[in-house]
C-alpha positions in Angstrom: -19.8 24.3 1.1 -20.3 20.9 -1.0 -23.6 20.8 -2.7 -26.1 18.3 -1.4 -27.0 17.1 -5.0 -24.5 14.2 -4.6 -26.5 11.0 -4.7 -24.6 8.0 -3.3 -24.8 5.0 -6.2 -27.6 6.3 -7.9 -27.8 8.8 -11.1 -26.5 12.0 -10.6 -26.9 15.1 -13.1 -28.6 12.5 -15.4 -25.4 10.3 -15.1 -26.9 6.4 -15.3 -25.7 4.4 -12.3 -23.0 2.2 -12.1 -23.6 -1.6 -12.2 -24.1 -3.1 -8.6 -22.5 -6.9 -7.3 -22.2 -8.6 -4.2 -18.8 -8.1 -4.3 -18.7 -4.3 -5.5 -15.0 -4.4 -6.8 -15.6 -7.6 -8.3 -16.0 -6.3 -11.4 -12.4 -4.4 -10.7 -9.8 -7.3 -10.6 -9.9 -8.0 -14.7 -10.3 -4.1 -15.5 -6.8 -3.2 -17.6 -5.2 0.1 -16.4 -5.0 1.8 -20.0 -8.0 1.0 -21.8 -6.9 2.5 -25.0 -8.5 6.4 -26.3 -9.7 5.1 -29.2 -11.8 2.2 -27.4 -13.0 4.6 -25.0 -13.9 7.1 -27.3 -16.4 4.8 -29.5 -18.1 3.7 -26.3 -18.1 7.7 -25.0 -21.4 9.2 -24.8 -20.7 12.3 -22.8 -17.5 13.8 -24.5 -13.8 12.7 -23.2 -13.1 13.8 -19.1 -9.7 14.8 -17.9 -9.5 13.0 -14.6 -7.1 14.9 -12.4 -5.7 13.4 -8.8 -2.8 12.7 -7.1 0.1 11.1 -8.3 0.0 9.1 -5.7 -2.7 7.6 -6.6 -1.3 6.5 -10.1 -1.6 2.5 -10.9 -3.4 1.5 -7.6 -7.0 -0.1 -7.2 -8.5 3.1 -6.4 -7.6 5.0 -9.8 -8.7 2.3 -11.7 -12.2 2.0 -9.7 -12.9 5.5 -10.4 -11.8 5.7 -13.7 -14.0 2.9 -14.9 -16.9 4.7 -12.9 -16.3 7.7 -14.6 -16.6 5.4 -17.5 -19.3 3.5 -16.7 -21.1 7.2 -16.9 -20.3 7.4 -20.5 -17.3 9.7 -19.9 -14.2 8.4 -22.4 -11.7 9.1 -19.3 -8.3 10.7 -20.2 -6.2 9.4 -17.1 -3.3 11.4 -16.7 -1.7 7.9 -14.4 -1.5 6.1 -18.1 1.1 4.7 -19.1 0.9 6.4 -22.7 0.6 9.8 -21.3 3.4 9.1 -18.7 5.6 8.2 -21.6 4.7 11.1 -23.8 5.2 13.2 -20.6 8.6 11.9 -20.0 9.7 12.4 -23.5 8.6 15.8 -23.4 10.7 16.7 -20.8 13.7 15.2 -22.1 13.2 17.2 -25.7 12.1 20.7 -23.8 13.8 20.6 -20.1 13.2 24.4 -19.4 9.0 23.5 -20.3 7.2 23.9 -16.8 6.2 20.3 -15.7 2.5 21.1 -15.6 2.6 22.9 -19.6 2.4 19.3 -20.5 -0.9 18.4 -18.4 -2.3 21.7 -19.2 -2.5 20.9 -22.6 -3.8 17.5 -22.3 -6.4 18.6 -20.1 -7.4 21.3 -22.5 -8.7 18.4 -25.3 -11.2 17.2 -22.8 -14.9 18.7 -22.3 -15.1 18.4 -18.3 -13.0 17.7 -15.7 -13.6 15.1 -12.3 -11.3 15.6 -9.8 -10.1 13.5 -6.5 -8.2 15.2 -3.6 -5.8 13.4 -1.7 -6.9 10.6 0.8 -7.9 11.5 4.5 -5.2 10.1 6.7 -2.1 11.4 5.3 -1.1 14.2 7.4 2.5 15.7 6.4 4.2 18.1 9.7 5.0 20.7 7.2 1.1 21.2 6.2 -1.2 22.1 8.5 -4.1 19.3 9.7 -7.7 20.1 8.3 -10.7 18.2 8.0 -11.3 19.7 4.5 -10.4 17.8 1.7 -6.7 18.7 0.3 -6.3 19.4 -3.1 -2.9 19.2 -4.4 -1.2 22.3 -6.2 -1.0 20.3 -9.7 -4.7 19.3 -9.7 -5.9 22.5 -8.4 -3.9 24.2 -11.8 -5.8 21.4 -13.8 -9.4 22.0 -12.4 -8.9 25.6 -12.8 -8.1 25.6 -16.7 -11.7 24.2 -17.2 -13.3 26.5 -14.5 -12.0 29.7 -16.4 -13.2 27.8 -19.4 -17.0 27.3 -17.9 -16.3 23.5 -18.3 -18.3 21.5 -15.9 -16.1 19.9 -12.8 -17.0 17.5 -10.5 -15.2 15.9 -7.4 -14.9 12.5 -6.5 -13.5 11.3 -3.0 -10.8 8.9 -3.3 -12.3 7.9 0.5 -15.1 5.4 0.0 -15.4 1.9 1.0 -17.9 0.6 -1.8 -18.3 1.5 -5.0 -21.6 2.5 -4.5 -20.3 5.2 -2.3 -18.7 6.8 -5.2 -20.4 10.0 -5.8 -19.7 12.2 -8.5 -19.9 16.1 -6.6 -20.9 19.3 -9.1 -18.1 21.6 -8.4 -17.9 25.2 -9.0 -15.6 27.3 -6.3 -12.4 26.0 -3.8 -14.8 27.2 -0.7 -14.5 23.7 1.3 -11.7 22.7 0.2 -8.0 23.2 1.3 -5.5 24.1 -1.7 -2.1 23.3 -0.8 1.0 25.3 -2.2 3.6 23.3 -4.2 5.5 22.6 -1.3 2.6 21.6 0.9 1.7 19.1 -2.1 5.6 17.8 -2.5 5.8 17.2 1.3 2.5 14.9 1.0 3.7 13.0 -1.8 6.5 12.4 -0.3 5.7 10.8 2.6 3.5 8.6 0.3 6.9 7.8 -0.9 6.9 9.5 -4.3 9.7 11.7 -5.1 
């Protein structure tokens, strides 16, 4: 099961709590999707985090509210959703086409200290995967999370499911017990009823 050591908008793990407003994504609206690595990594206090999710949640409001809570932690984020990695990704494949897609991510997410993770939303149901109540993890970000938990790297999820960002809550993570890893085609068949691919 989860642990219980999850505190809703206050510190976790010694993490400092994010800013609070009236209007908690507020603060959201002017936030630029690719802050730079270099700006990021001056303000880093806590080493640089590979933030692995769905691509489906690439360029919408929800990866840029995490991200820039995983900031506001003192995380310098590498978001695989930026446009710099997406370019360098897409290069890459036209230079090696017989590379594996994820040899590419693997090795990005091997520069980074820790990992945070989201699964995909609640509410997207696909009739090829079988309907759980336990949070899905696609085949891509499972590989991810798993090259820093042979590694001993700390993990932690995040559920893309919250309604203020004070509900974001960073999750210590350490086995898939609760969780629901889907097989590549399981993951394909979800994203494409999100309309990607």
């Amino acid at each position: 099961m989860f642990c219980t050591c999850s505190i809703r908008g206050a510190a976790v793990s010694g993490l400092p709590s994010p800013l609070k407003s009236s209007n908690p994504f507020a603060r959201f609206s002017g936030i630029p999707m690719n802050v730079t690595e270099e700006d990021q990594m001056r303000k880093s206090t806590r080493g640089t985090l590979y933030f692995a999710h769905p691509i489906s949640l690439y360029g919408t409001l929800v990866e840029r509210v995490i991200a820039s809570t995983l900031q506001g932690h003192g995380f310098a984020v590498v978001n695989p959703g930026a446009d710099e990695f997406q370019r360098e990704y897409a290069a890459r494949r036209q230079t090696y086409p017989h590379e594996h897609p994820m040899d590419y991510w693997l090795r990005l997410a091997g520069t980074c200290t820790s990992c945070a993770f989201c699964t995909f939303p609640n509410g997207v149901e696909a009739p090829d995967v079988s309907i759980t109540t336990l949070p899905r993890v696609g085949a891509g970000v499972a590989k991810e999370v798993d090259s820093f938990r042979i590694k001993g790297k700390p993990v932690w999820w995040v559920s893309p499911d919250f309604k203020r960002v004070e509900d974001i809550s960073l999750v210590p993570f350490r086995r898939w017990t609760g969780f629901r890893r889907l097989t590549i085609k399981e993951t394909a068949e979800l994203l494409r009823l999100q309309g990607i691919g």
